[in-house]
C-alpha positions as CSV (number, residue, x, y, z in Angstrom):
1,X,-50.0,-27.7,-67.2
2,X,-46.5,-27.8,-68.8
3,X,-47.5,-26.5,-71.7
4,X,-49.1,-23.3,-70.0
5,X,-46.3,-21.8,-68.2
6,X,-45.1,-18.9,-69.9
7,X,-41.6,-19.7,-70.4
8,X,-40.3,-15.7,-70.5
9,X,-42.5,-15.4,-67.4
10,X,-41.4,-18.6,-65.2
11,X,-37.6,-18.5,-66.2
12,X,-37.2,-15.1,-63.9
13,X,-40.2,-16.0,-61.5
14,X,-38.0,-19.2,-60.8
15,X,-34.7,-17.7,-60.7
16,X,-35.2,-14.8,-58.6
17,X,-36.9,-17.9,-56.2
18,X,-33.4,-19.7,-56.3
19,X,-31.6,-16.5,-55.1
20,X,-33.3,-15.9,-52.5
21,X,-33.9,-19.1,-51.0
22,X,-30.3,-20.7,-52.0
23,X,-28.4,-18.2,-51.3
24,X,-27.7,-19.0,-47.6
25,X,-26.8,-22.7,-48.6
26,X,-25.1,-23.0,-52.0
27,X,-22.9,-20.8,-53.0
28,X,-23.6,-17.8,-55.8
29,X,-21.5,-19.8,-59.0
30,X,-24.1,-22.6,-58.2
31,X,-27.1,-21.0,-58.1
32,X,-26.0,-18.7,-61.3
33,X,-25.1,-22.2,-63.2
34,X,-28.5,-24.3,-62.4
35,X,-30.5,-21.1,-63.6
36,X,-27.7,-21.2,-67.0
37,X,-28.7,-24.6,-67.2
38,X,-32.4,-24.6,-66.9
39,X,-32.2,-21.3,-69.8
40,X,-30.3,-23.6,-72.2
41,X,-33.0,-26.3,-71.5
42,X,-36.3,-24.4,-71.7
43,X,-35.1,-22.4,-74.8
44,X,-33.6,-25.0,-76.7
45,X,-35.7,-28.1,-76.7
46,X,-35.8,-29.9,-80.6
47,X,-39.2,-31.4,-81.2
48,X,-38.9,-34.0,-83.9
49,X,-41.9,-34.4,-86.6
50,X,-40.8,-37.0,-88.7
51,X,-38.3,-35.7,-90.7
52,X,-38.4,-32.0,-89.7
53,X,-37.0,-30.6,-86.8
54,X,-38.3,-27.7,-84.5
55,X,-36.7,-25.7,-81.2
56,X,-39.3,-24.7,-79.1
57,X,-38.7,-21.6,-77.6
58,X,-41.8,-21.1,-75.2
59,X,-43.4,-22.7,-73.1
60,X,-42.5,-26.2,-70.9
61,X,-41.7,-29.3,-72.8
62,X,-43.8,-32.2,-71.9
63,X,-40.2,-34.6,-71.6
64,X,-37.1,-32.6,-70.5
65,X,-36.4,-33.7,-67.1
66,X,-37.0,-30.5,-64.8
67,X,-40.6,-30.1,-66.0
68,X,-42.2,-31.7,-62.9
69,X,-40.0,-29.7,-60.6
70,X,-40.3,-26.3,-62.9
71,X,-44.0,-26.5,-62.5
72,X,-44.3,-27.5,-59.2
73,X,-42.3,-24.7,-57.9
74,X,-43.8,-22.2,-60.8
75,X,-47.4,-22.5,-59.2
76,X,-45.7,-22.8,-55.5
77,X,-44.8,-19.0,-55.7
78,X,-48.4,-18.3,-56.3
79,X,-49.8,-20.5,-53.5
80,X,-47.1,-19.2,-50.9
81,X,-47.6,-15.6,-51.6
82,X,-51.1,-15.0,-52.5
83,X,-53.3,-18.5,-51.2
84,X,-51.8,-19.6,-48.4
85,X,-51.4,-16.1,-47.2
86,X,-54.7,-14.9,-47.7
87,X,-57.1,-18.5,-47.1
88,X,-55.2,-19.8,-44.5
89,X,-57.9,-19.3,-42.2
90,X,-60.3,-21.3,-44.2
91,X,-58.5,-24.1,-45.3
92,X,-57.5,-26.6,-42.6
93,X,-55.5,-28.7,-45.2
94,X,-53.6,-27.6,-48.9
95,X,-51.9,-30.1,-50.9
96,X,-50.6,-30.2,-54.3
97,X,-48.5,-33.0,-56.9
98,X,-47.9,-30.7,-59.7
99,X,-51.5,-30.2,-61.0
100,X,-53.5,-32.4,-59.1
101,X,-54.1,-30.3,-55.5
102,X,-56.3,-31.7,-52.7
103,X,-57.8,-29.0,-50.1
104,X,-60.3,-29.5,-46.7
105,X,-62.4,-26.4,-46.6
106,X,-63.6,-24.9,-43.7
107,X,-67.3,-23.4,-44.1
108,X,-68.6,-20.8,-43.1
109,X,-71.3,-20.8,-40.6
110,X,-73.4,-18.4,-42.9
111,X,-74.3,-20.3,-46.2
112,X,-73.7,-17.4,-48.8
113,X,-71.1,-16.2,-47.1
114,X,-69.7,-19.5,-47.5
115,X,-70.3,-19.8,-50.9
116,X,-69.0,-16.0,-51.8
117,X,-65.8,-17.0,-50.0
118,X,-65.4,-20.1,-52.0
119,X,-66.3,-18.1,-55.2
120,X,-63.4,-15.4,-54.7
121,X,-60.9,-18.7,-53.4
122,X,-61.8,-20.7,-57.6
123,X,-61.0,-16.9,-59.0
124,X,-57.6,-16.1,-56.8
125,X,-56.3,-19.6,-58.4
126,X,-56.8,-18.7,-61.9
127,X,-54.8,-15.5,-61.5
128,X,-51.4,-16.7,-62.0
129,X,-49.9,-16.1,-65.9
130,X,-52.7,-17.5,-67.7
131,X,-52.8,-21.0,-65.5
132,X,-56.6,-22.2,-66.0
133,X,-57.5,-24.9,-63.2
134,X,-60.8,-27.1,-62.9
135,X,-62.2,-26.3,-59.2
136,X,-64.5,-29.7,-57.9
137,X,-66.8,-28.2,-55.8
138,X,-66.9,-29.2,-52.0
139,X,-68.0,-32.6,-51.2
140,X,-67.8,-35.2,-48.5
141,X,-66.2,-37.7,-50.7
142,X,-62.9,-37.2,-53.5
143,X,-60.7,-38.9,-56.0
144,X,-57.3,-37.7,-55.5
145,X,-54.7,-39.1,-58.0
146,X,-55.3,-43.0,-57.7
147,X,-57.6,-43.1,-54.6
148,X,-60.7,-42.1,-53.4
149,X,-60.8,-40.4,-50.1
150,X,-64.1,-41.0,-47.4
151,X,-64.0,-38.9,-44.1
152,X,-65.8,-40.9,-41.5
153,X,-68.0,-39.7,-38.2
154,X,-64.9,-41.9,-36.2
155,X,-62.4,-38.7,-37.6
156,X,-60.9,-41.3,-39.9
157,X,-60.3,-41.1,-43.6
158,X,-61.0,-44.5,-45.9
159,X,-59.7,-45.3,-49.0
160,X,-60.1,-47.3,-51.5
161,X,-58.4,-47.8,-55.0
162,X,-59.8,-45.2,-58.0
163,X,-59.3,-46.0,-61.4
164,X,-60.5,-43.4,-64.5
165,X,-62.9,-44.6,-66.7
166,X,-60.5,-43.8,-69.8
167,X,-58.2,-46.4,-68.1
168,X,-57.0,-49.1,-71.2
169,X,-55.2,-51.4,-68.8
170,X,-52.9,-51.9,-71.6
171,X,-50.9,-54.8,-70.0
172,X,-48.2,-56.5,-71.6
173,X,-50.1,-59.7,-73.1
174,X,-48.3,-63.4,-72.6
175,X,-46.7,-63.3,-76.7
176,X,-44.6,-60.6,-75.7
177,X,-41.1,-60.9,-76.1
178,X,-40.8,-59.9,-72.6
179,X,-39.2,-62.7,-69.5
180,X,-41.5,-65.1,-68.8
181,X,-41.1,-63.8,-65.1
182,X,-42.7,-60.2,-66.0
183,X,-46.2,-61.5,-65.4
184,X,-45.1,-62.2,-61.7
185,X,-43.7,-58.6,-60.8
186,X,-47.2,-57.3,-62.5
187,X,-49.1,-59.5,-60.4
188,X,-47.0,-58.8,-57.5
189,X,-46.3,-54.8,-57.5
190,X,-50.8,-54.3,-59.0
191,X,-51.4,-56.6,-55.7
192,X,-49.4,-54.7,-53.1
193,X,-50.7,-51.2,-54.5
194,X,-54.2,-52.7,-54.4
195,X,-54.1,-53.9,-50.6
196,X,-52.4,-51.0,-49.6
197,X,-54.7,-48.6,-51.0
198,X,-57.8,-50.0,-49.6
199,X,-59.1,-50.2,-46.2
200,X,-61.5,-52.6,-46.8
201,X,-61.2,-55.9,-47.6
202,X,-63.9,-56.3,-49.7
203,X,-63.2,-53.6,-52.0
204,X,-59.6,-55.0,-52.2
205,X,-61.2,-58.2,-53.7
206,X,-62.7,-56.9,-56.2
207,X,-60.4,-54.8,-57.4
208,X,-57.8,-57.9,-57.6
209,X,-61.2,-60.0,-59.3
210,X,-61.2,-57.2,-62.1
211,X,-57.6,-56.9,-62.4
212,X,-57.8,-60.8,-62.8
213,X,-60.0,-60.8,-65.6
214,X,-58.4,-58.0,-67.3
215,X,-55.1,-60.0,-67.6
216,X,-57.2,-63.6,-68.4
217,X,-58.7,-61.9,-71.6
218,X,-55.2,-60.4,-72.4
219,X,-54.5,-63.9,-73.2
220,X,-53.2,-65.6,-69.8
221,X,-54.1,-68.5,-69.1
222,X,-56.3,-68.8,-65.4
223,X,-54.2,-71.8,-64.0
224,X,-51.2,-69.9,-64.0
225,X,-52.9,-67.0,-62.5
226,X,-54.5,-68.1,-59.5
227,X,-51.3,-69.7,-58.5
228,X,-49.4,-66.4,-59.0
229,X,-52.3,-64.5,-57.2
230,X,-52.2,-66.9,-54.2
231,X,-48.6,-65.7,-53.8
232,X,-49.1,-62.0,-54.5
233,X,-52.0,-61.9,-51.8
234,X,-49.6,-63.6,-49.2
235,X,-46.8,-61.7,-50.1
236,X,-48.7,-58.4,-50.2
237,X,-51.1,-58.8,-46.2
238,X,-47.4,-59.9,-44.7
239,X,-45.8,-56.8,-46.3
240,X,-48.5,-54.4,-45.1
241,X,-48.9,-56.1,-41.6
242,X,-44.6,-55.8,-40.7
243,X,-44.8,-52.3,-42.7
244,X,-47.7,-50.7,-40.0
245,X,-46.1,-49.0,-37.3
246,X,-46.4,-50.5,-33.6
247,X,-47.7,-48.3,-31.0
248,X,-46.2,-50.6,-28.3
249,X,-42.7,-50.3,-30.2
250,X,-40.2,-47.5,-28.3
251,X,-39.1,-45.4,-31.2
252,X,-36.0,-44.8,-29.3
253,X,-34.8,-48.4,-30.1
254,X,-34.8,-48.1,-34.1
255,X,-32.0,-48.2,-35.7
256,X,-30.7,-44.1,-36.8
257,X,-30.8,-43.7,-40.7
258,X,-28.0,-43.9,-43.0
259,X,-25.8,-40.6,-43.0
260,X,-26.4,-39.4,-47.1
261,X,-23.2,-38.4,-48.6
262,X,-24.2,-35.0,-49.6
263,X,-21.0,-34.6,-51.7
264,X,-20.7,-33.5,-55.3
265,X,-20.4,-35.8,-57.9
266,X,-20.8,-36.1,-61.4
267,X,-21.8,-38.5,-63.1
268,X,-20.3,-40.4,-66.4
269,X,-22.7,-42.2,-69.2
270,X,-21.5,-45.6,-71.0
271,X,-23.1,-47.2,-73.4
272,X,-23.9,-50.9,-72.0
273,X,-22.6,-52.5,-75.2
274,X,-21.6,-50.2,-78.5
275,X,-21.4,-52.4,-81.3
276,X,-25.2,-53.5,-80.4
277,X,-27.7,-52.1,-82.6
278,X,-29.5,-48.4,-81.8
279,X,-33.3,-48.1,-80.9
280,X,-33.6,-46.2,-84.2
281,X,-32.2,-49.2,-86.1
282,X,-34.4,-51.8,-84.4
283,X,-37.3,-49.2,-85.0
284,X,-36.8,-49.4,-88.4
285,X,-37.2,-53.5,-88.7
């Protein structure tokens, strides 16, 4: 998507956006200076090919920083003033993590007016600077970023974990030069996600079986993995069960939020050690 957005066409888009919704809480010099900044970012990123060097003067760079938040507020203008506006009334639910965007339609009762409705809906998102997006068509059942979504006749939604078949699971293998502990934070962090993410047991176990295997033909050895999983599991269904709120529990009673110091601040850079040698030199050996 980055790679898409006009840069001559988002740049104003954006900026007129900061105006208008800034202006009431930051004052004019900051506004002015975030759109300088974003200018002097968008029109001069370097792109290094070996030994040549390029400025890319259109379009979103893949790495600089405000990308994700460029893009997400790029396409936002569109949703606000033309989808939202116009298909509110037939979509109960909109959501949207940069280019990945999960909706709940609501049918029509008359099939092919239904499916003219949904028709004109695919075409309004494409109209927005070139933007080209791939429209699933309606089902009961979606993958949405890493899970797949299951509405049930209870008025429930399951889950369960979804991995792409272009997935490589490239996970650091046991000769790395890596701590020794790194295997345990894998094991740990994959374990929690895993539980978390599915609502059924049984779907959790096989995920953590195939996650298993994957790291025993990396090279680890099984011994030390069932021990670490034994933990992880433990670790992971005492997490989830404190983390799940109680219904019993008077909200009233928990404890107010830290107060965010909202102050400005800027921030200075030190390099942790500068005699030690630079990523380019270690690169090179």
């Amino acid at each position: 998507m980055y790679t898409n957005i006009k840069t001559d066409v988002a740049l104003p888009a954006i900026s007129q956006f900061f105006q208008e919704e800034l202006r009431n809480h930051r004052p004019p010099s900051y506004i002015w200076a975030l759109i300088a900044a974003l200018r002097i970012v968008l029109m001069n990123s370097i792109v290094k090919f070996g030994d040549t060097c390029l400025r890319q003067i259109s379009r979103t760079s893949m790495g600089i920083a405000p990308a994700p938040t460029w893009a997400t507020i790029f396409y936002a203008l569109h949703k606000h003033c033309i989808l939202l506006s116009k298909w509110k009334s037939c979509l109960l639910f909109y959501k949207r993590f940069i280019d990945d965007t999960i909706g709940i339609w609501l049918p029509h009762p008359n099939h092919d007016i239904d499916s003219a409705l949904w028709s004109a809906l695919c075409r309004d998102l494409q109209l927005w600077h070139g933007l080209e997006w791939t429209v699933s068509p309606c089902t009961n059942e979606c993958n949405f970023m890493d899970l797949t979504l299951t509405p049930t006749t209870a008025g429930t939604i399951e889950t369960n974990l979804f991995e792409k078949n272009q997935n490589l699971y490239l996970y650091i293998p046991p000769g790395s030069a890596h701590p020794k502990a790194m295997i345990n934070g894998l094991i740990f962090g994959n374990t929690l996600r895993i539980i978390r993410l599915c609502s059924h047991d049984d779907n959790a176990t096989c995920h953590l079986s195939n996650f298993k295997t994957r790291l025993i033909v990396k090279g680890y050895s099984q011994e030390l993995l069932d021990l670490i999983f034994v933990n992880a599991i433990t670790h992971a269904k005492a997490f989830v069960s404190n983390s799940n709120p109680n219904p019993n529990h008077d909200s009233r009673n928990r404890c107010n939020p830290p107060v965010q110091d909202t102050s400005p601040k800027v921030f200075l850079h030190l390099k942790i050690h500068a005699a030690a040698w630079s990523s380019d030199y270690v690169g090179c050996g």
